[in-house]
PLY file of the C-alpha trace (Angstrom):
ply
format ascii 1.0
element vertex 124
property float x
property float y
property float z
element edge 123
property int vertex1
property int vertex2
end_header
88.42 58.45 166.00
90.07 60.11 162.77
87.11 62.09 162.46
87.73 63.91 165.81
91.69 64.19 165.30
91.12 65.75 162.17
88.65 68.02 163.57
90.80 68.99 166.31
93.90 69.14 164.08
91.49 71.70 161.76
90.32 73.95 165.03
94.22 74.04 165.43
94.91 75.42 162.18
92.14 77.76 162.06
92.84 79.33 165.80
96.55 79.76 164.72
96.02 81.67 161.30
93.72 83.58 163.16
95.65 84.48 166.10
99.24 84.61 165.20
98.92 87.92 163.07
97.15 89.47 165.98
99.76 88.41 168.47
102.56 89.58 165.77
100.87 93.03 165.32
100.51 93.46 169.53
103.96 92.47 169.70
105.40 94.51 166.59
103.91 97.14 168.14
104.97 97.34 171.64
108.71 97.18 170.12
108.05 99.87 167.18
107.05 102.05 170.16
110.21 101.81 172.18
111.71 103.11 169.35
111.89 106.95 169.40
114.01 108.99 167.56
113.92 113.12 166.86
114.74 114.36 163.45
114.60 117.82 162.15
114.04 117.90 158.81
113.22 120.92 156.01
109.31 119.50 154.76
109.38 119.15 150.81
106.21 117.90 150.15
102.96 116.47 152.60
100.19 114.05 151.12
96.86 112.79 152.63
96.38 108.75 151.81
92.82 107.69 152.17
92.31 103.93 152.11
89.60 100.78 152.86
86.54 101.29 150.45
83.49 100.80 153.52
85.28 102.34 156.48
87.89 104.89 154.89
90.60 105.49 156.55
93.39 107.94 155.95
96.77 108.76 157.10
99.19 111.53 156.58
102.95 111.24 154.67
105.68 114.28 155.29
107.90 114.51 152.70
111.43 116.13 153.56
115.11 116.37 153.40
117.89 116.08 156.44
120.45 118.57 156.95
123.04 116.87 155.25
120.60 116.70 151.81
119.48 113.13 152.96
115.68 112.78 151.86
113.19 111.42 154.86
109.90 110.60 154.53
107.63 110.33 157.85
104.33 109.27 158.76
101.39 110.91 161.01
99.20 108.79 162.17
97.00 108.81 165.50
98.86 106.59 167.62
96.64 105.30 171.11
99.36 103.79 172.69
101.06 106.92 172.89
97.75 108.59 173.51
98.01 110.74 170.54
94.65 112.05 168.77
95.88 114.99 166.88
97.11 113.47 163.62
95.00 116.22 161.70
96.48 119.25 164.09
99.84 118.51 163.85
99.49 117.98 159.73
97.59 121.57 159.42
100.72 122.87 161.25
103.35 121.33 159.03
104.11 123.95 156.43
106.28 123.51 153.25
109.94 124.47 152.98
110.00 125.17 156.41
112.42 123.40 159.15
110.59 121.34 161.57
111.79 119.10 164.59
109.51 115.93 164.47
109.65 113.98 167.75
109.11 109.96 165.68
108.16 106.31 167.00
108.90 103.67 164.95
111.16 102.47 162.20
111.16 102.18 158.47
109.47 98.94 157.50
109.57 98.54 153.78
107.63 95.40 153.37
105.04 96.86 155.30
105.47 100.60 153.61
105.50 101.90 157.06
107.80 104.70 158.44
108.73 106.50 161.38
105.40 108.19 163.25
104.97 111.67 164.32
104.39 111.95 168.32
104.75 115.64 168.65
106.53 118.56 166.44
108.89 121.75 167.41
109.01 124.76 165.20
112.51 125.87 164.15
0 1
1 2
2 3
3 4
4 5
5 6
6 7
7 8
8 9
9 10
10 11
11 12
12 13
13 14
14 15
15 16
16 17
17 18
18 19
19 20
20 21
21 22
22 23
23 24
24 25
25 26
26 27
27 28
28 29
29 30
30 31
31 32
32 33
33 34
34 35
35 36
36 37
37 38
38 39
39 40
40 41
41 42
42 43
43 44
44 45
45 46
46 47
47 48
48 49
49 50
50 51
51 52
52 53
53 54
54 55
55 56
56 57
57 58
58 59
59 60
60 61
61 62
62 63
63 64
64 65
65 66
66 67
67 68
68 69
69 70
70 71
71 72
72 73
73 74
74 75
75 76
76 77
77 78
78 79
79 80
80 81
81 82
82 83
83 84
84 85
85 86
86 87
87 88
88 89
89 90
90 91
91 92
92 93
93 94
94 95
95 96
96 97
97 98
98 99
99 100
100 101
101 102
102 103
103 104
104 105
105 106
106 107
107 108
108 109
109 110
110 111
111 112
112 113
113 114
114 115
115 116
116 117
117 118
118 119
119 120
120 121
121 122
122 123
């Protein structure tokens, strides 16, 4: 009879590390997205940041300062529950020291080094 608790209290465990990250992430994500925001900002500096050693992966970081001298750093990212594929286009666009309206998801998560995604882009 202990044998089979502890078994069962063991599946538990194992289901729950497994499957509370993946609800967290689904969840963090549907409320990041609600989240939108437009910024225009004057682009200082842009930076590709490859990752994973099997599978790389990369995203993109804009670098840039607010009107009022405030500086603001952005991610682009694909995002496919926005439906947005064009991570590269939009970062071929972006041009340095020029002013930009970026159209963001998203929020600043420092613990997660995250920040506020690119959905679309306006040229000033």
């Amino acid at each position: 009879m202990m044998k089979r608790i502890t078994l069962w209290f063991a599946l538990l465990v194992c289901l729950c590390l497994v499957l509370f990250p993946w609800i967290n992430a689904r969840l963090y994500a549907d409320y990041a997205d609600k989240i939108e925001n437009s910024v225009q900002i004057k682009v200082t500096w842009k930076e590709r940041v490859s990752y994973g050693q099997i599978f790389q992966q990369h995203y993109y970081l804009i670098y840039g300062e607010l009107a009022d001298g405030t500086p603001c750093v952005l991610q682009n990212t694909d995002s496919p529950h926005r439906n947005k594929y064009n991570g590269s286009d939009i970062y071929q666009q972006i041009e340095i020291g020029q002013i930009y309206t970026f159209f963001t998801t998203g929020e600043r998560e420092p613990r997660r080094a995250k920040y506020p995604n690119i959905i679309s882009i306006i040229d000033n």
